[in-house]
C-alpha positions, 0 to 999 in steps of 0.5 A: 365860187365866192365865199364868206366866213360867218364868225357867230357869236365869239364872245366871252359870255359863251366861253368857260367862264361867261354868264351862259358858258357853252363847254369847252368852248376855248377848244374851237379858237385855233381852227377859228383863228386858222380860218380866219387867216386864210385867204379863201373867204371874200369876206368875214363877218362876225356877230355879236349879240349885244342885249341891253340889260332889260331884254326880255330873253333874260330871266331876271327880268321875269323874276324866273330862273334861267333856262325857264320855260317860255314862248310869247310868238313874238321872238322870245323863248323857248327858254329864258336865259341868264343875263348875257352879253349885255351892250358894253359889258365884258361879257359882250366882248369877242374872245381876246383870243379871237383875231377879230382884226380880220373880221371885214364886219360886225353885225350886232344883233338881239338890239330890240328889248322885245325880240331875240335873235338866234340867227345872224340873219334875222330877228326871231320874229322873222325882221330881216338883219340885213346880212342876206342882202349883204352877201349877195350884193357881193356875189357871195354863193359859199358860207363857212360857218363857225362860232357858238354855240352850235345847238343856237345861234350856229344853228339858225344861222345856218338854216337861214343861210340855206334859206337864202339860197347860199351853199352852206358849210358848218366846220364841226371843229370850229364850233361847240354845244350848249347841249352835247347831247343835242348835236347829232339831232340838230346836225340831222336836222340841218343834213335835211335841209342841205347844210353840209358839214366839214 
């Protein structure tokens, strides 16, 4: 059975010291780097978020605080975020950590200033990423899914992966929370839906 590695979102801006830092996030790097060198995955994608400085998930461009209330139906909220990997930014970056020489692709998403995109997927307003298409076009059936942070953008990834059809793993080790307590929710949400844990 083919199989790819998801990397999500190993950007400096998630980890201790980022603009919207996800705990002990420096934590997962080892295992992530291991999977990365192994040889079982068919290929390795990586995602990016990659926001201009005017996207409407940020609240500064609300004049609200972070992690604000919001929801428009259009692909935005249900919070607001502080400003985050913004395109070019440092904060964009992968994690120097990370070796990312192993990623076969990278795939940038939350791009339209308008539209947020938890999931490597698609678009929060549902705008397919393209990612879909893909894997199965190389005959990808497995996905391991790693990155930050588990409660987001882990999360919808990994639904939309069981959605699409693909036998889909979380390796718990190889990711973090924004919200620790949040974890045994969104890992029984994900049980109900087939997503398998490692």
């Amino acid at each position: 059975m083919a199989k790819a590695l998801l990397a999500v979102d190993l950007q400096n801006d998630f980890y201790e010291e980022g603009a919207l830092a996800v705990p002990d996030a420096s934590q997962i790097n080892d295992k992530v780097n291991q999977l990365l060198e192994s040889d079982q995955y068919k290929v390795i994608v990586g995602s990016q978020d990659w926001h201009p400085d005017s996207h409407l998930s940020f609240a500064s461009n609300h004049n609200q605080e972070p992690f604000t209330e919001y929801s428009d139906q259009q692909g935005l909220g249900p919070v607001l975020w502080p400003d985050h990997c913004v395109q070019q930014s440092d904060g964009a970056k992968f994690n120097p950590e990370i070796k990312t020489v192993n990623f076969d692709y990278i795939l940038r998403k939350g791009t339209d200033k308008k539209v947020d995109s938890y999931s490597a997927f698609q678009d929060n307003d549902g705008t397919e990423l393209g990612l879909a298409g893909l894997l199965k076009s190389l005959k990808i059936e497995e996905i391991d899914i790693v990155g930050l942070a588990f409660d987001v953008c882990v999360k919808y990834t990994a639904q939309d992966s069981a959605k699409n059809g693909f036998k889909t793993n979380v390796i718990l080790e190889a990711t973090k929370a924004v919200n620790p307590d949040d974890v045994e929710q969104v890992k029984s949400d994900l049980k109900n839906i087939g997503v398998n844990f490692k």
